[in-house]
MARDRENSE-982586 format. One record per residue (C-alpha): residue in one letter; x, y, z. Coordinates in steps of 0.001 Angstrom, whole numbers, padded with zeros to 6 digits, always signed. Each point is the difference from the previous one (the first is absolute). Layout:
BEGIN
aXYZ/...
END
This chain:
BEGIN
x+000000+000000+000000/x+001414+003292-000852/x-000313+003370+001762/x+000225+003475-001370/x+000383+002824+002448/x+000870+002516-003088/x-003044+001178-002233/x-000630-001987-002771/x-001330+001440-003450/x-002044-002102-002168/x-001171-000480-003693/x-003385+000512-000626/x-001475-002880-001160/x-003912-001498-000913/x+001375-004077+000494/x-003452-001501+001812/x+002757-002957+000306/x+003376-000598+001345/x+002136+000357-002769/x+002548-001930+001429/x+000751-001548+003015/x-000111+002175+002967/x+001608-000538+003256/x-001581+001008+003664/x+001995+003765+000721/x-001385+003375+001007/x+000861+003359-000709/x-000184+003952+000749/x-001748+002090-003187/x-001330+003449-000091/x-003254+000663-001041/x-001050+003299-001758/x-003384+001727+001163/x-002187+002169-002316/x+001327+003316+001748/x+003910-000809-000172/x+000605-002212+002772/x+001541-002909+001119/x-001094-002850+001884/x+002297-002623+001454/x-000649-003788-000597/x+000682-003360+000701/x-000426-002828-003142/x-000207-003096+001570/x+000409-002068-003397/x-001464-003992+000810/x+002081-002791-001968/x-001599-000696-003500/x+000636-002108-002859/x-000024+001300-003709/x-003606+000127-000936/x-001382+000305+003872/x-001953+002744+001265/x-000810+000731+003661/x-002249+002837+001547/x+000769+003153+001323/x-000171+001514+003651/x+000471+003559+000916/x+001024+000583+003622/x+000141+002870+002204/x+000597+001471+003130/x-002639+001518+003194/x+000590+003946+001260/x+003598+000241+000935/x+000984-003236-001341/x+002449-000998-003373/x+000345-002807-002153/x+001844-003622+000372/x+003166+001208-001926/x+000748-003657+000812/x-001097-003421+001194/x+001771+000392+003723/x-001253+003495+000639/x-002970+001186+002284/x-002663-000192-002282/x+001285-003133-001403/x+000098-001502+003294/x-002445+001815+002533/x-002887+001662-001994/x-002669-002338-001459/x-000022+002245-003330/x+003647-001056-000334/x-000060-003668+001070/x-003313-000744-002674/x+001833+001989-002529/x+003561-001893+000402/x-001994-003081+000022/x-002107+000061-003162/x+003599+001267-001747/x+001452-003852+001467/x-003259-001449-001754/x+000869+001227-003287/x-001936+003612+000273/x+001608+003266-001861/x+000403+002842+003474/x+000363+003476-000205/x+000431+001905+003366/x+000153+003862-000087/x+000229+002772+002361/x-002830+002249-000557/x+001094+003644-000662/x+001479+001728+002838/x+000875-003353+001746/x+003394-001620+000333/x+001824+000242-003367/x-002227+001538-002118/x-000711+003642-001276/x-002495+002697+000651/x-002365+000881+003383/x-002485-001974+001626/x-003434+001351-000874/x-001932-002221+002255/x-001616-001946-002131/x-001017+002455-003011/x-001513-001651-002843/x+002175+001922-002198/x+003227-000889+001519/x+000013-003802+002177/x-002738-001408-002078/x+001220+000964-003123/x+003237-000932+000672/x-001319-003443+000296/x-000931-000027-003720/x+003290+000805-000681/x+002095-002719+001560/x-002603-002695-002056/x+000859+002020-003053/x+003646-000611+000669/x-000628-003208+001147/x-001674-001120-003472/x+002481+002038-002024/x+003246-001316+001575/x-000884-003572+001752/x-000513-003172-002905/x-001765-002765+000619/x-003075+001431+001712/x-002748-002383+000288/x-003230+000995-001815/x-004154-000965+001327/x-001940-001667-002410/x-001595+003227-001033/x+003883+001250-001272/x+000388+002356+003066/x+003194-000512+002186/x-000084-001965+003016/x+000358+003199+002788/x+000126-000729+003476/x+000589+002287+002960/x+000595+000560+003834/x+001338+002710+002444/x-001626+000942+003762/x-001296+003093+000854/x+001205+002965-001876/x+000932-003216-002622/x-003685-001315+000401/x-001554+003199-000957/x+001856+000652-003176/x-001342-003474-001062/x-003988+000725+000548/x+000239+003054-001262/x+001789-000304-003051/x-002610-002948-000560/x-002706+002066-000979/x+002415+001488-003118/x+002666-002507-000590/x-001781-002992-001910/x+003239-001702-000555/x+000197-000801+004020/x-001616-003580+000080/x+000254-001742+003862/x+000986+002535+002813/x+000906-000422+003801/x-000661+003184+002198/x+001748-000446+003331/x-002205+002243+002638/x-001140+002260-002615/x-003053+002322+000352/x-003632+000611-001280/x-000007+003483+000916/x+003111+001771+001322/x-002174+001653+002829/x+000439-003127+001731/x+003255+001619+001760/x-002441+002133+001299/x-003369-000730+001171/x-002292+002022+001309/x+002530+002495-001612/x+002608-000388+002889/x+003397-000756-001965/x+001869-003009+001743/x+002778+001791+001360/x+001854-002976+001858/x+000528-000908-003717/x+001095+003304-000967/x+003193+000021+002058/x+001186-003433-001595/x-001007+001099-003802/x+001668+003336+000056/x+003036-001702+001690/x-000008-002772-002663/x-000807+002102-003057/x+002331+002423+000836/x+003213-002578+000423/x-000387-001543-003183/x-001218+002600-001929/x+002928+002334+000952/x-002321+002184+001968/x-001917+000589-003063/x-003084+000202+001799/x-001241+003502-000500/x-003695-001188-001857/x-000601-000948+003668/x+000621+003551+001454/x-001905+001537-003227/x-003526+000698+000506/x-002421-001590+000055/x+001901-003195+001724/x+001561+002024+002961/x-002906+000220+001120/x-000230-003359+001161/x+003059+000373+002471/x-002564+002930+002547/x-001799-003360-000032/x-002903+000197-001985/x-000685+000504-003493/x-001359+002827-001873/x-002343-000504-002507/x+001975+000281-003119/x+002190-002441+001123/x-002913-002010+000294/x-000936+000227-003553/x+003292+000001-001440/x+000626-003107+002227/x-003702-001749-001427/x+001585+001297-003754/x+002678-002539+000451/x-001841-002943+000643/x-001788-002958-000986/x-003035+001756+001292/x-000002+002840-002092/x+000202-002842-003170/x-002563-002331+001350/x-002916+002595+000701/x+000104+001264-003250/x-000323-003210-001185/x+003412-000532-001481/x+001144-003479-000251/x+003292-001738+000708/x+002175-002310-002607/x+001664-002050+001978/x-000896-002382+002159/x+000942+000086+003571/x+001206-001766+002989/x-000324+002537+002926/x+002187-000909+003141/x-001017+001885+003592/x+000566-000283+003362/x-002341+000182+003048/x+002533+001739+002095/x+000935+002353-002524/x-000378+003794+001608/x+000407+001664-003227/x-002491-001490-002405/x-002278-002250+001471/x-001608-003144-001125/x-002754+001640-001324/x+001637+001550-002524/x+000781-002783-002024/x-003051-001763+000529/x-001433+003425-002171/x+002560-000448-002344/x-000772-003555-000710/x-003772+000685-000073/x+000558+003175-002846/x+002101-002398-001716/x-002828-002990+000290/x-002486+003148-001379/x+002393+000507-003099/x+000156-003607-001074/x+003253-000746+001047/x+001403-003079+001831/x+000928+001157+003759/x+001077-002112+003108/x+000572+001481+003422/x+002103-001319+002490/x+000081+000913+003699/x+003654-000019+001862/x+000215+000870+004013/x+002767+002320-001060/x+000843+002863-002573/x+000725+003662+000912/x+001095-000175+003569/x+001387+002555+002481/x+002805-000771+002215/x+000063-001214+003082/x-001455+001132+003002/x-002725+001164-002477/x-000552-002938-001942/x+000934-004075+000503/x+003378+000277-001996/x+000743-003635-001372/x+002957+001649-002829/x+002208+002174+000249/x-002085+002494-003013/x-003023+002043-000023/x-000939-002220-002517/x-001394-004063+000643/x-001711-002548-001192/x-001056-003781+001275/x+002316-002802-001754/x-002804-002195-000475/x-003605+000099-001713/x-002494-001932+001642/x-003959-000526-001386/x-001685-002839+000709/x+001698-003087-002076/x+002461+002459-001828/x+003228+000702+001875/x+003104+001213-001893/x+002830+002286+000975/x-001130+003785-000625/x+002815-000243-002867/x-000706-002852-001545/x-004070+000983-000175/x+001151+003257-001665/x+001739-001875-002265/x-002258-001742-000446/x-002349+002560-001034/x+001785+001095-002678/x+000287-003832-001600/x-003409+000183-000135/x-000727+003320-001914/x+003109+000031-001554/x+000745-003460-001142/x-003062-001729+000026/x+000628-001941+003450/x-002848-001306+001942/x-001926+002123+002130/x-000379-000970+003698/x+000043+002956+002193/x-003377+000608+001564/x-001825+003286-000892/x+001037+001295+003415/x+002312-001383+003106/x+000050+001074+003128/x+003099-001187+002680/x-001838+000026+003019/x+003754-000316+001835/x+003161-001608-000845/x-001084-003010-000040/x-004044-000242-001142/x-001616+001705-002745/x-003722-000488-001816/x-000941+000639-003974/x-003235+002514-000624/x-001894+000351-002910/x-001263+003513+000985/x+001063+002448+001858/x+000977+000289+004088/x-003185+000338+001916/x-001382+003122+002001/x-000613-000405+003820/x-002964-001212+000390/x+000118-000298+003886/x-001281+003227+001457/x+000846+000843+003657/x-001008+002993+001813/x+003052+002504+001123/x-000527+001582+003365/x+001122+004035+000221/x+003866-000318+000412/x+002099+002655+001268/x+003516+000689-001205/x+002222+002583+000797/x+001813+001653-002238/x+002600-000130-001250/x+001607-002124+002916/x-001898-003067-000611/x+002436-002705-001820/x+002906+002340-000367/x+001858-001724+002272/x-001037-003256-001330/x+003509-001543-000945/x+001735+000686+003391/x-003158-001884+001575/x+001774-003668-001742/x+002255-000824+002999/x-002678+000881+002358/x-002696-002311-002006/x+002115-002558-000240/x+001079-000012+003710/x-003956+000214+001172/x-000844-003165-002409/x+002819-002038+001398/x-001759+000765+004047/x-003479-000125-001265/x+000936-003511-001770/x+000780-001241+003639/x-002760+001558+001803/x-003388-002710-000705/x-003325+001503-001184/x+001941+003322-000716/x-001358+000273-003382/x-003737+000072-000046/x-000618+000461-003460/x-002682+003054+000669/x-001073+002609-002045/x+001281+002742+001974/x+001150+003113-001770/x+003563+001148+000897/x+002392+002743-000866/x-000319+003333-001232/x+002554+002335+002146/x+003367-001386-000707/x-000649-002952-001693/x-002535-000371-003418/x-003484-000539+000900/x-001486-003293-000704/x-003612-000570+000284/x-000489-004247-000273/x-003197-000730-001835/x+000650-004231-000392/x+002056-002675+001341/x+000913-002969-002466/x-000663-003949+001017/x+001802-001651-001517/x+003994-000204-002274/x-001445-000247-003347/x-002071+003862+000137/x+001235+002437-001891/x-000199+003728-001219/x-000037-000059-003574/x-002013+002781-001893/x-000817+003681+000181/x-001105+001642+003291/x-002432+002636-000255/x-000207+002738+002583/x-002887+002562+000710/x+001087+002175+002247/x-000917+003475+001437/x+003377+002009+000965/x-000245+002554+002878/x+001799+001789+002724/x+000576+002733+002192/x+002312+002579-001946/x-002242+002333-001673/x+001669+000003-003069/x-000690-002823-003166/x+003283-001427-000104/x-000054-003444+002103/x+002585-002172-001406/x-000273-003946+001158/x+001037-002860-001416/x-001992-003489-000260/x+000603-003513-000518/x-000957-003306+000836/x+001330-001278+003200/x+001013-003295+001174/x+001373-000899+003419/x+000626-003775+000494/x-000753-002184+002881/x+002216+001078+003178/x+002187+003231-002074/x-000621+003034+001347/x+000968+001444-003975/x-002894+000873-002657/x+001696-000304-003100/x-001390+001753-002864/x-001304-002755-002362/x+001845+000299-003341/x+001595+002886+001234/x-002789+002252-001797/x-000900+003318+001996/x-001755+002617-001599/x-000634+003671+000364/x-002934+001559+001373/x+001128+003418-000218/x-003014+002640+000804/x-003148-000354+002141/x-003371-001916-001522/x-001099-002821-001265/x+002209-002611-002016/x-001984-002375-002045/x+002730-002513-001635/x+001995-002968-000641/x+003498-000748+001277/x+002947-001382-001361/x-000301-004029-000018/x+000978-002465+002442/x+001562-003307-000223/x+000502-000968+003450/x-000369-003410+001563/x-001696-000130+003527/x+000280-001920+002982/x-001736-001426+002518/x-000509+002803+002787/x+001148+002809-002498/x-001629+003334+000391/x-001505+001287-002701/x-001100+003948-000249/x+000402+003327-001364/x+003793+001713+001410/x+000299+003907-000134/x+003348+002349-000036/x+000193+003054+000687/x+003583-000116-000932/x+001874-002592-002998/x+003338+000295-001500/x-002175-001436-002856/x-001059+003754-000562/x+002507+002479+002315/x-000827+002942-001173/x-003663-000447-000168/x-000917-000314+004007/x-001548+002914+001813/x+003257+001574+001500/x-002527+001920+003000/x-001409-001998+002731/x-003925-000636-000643/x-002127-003087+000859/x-001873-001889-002930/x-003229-001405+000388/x-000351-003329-002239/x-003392-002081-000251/x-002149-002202-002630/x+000246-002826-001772/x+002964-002709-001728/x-000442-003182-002536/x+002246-002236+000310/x+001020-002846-002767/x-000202-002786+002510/x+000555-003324-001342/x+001263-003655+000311/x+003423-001109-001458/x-000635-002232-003022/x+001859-000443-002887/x-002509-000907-002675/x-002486+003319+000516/x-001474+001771+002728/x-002945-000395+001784/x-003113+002213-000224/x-000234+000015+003791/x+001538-001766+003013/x-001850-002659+001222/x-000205+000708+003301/x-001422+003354+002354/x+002581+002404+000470/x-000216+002330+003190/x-000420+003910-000517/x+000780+002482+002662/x-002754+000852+001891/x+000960+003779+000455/x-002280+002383-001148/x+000273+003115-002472/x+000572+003154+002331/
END
């Protein structure tokens, strides 16, 4: 296998075969944009015989990130947009990983996303690709065989450039989004991400960050959003395509995790249903992990911001998350046999189910008692509480009958407030679904602004910590009424686990977005849960047993 670290300039050339043996190497090439620029790539050539043909892949990079300018690099090794890539190019696949503009090696400013610059861009690098790379496998329809992946920043250049780019035939968007308000909801900008993206972006993109501090974006670092940036953030999404009723080429296999803070599940259970709308093939698949803040804020398993689960589990199919990416693209691209289930869900690292529609809403409705929380002290101390916790579990585990599984609010002052609504029976329960809140946000500062954050809470059987299910909290920034569905949950439940609605008043999740003046919040009405049994063929409609609701009444 030979290496080139130099760039290397090629014919062009319109071979749809080999025209001569070719052995396994990769290369560095430059790839011209329609403005003047440069973009740096990666040719991953696959080993061919004279008269083969293989399919191509086009690779690239999350916010921050850069390409796999070799098999033992980080992507090529640590990212799952690096290790599918480096895989299909071992199983006789044509790879092209870039740097999108502004990133790593290549030329020009990021523009966030811009249609005109990242998407287009895209269109490019095939152009090149099919100019300059022989042997590129064509469908039975004569169109070349076009695959793609990248996370994030690298998933959204691949559903948008969809809706244009017909040539793009089977796509993999790692954590991509529906709408890019999703960093935001209920217009309060996720500022624990903010730190880590400006920090990332402006390392590898030698501090060529300014878009970011250009309005409208800087908006988004006071903590919430204006409302251009709210448009010009719906403008560059799949939402802005789908309800006008434009209509993807490619088909899609949309990868998302439950515990991802940035872009939640939901988001690419919308993309895969305006997909389904426009006639296209799209699959769904539903890691634990994706986007993830460090640690104390987040479980860190890696050592990146970036993670996904190493296996892909749904009902009777179970494959490495690799291999059923790979997988994918046999299918669509070379004709393979299709197995993977419309959508999979890992319930945890070891258990996962196959659905034929999409996650279910709560449908368990329990009343929530008036809560108070004060502000902003309630959580912010949360992390320094772990020695403590773990310290009162160990004497509480020793001390008989200390745990007696009630449904007695606690919290509130120093510590979140957690207001238990059901307590699971039995090991195989779980939370798998959408919660739905209705809830009526008061307090006593006279002004509107009443910032709390909610999530479902679950404290287990003699632990004196609620841990935020999926991790998934979720503004409530002003005082009213908040009608709406929360991020989903795949969390499995046991026996004597706590199950109820948990309230911040403070979360590195969003910094900048607590109330920085003492006031007390007033928090009352009503939360669906997804409450279900663990099995790994479908779900039931209902459990088959009575479950106990808290007898507190509405205040």
């Amino acid at each position: 296998m030979i290496a080139g670290c130099s760039t290397t300039h090629l014919n062009t050339t319109n071979a749809t075969q080999a025209p001569a043996n070719l052995e396994a190497r990769y290369f560095q090439v430059k790839i011209p944009t329609r403005d003047g620029k440069e973009l740096a790539a990666t040719v991953y050539q696959p080993a061919m015989s004279a008269g083969e043909d293989a399919p191509l892949i086009i690779a690239t990079h999350g916010w921050g990130g850069f390409r796999a300018k070799r098999p033992f690099s980080l992507y090529g090794k640590s990212m799952l947009t690096g290790e599918a890539a480096l895989a299909a190019w071992k199983k006789g696949y044509w790879v092209v990983f870039y740097d999108q503009r502004g990133w790593g090696d290549s030329d020009g400013h990021v523009h966030m996303m811009d249609p005109d610059y990242e998407v287009a861009d895209l269109s490019q690098v095939i152009d090149w690709s099919l100019n300059h790379l022989p042997g590129i496998h064509r469908l039975d329809d004569g169109s070349p065989a076009i695959g793609m992946i990248g996370e994030s920043y690298g998933a959204g250049v691949q559903t948008l450039a969809a809706f244009n780019e017909k040539r793009l035939k089977a796509i993999v968007p790692l954590a991509s989004w529906y709408d890019m308000n999703s960093v935001a909801p209920n217009g309060e900008f996720r500022t624990g991400w903010g730190g880590i993206l400006l920090a990332a972006g402006a390392i590898n993109s030698g501090f060529d960050v300014g878009e970011m501090f250009a309005e409208p974006w800087r908006s988004a670092f006071g903590g919430t959003v204006n409302e251009q940036l709210k448009a010009l953030m719906y403008q560059r999404s799949p939402a802005w395509y789908c309800d006008q009723g434009k209509r993807p080429y490619a088909d899609a296999l949309f990868i998302q995790g439950f515990h991802d803070t940035m872009f939640p599940y939901q988001q690419a259970e919308k993309n895969q249903q305006c997909w389904e709308k426009g006639g296209r093939d799209a699959r769904l698949i539903g890691l634990q992990s994706a986007h993830v803040l460090p640690w104390p804020i987040q479980q860190w398993e890696g050592f990146l911001p970036f993670e996904t689960d190493d296996n892909v589990h749904c009902g009777d199919f179970n494959d490495t998350t690799v291999d059923t990416v790979v997988s994918w693209w046999d299918e669509k691209l070379r004709g393979g046999k299709s197995e993977l289930p419309n959508t999979c869900i890992n319930v945890d690292d070891e258990r996962g189910i196959a659905l034929n529609a999409p996650l279910p809403e709560g449908r368990d409705e329990f009343p929530v008692p008036k809560s108070r929380v004060t502000l902003p002290l309630s959580g912010a101390f949360e992390w320094l509480m772990i020695g403590f916790d773990v310290g009162t579990d160990m004497f509480r585990g020793l001390w008989p009958g200390a745990d007696l599984r009630d449904l007695k609010p606690n919290g509130g002052f120093g510590r979140p407030k957690f207001v238990p609504v059901y307590v699971a029976r039995g090991d195989d329960e779980l939370l798998l679904g959408k919660p739905r809140i209705d809830l009526n946000l008061g307090g006593t500062s006279g002004k509107k602004s009443m910032p709390v954050f909610v999530g479902v809470g679950v404290q287990h059987a003699n632990h004196r910590r609620v841990k935020v299910a999926s991790e998934q909290l979720t503004p409530l920034p002003d005082k009213g009424i908040y009608r709406m569905e929360l991020p989903a949950l795949s969390q499995p439940l046991e026996a004597g686990d706590r199950v109820g609605l948990i309230i911040y008043g403070f979360t590195t999740q969003f910094p900048l977005n607590s109330a920085f003046l003492a006031r007390v919040a007033d928090v009352q009405g009503h939360v669906w849960l997804p409450l279900s049994r663990s099995d790994n063929v479908a779900l039931k409609d209902s459990l088959p047993y009575p479950r106990e609701r808290s007898s507190a009444t509405m205040e």
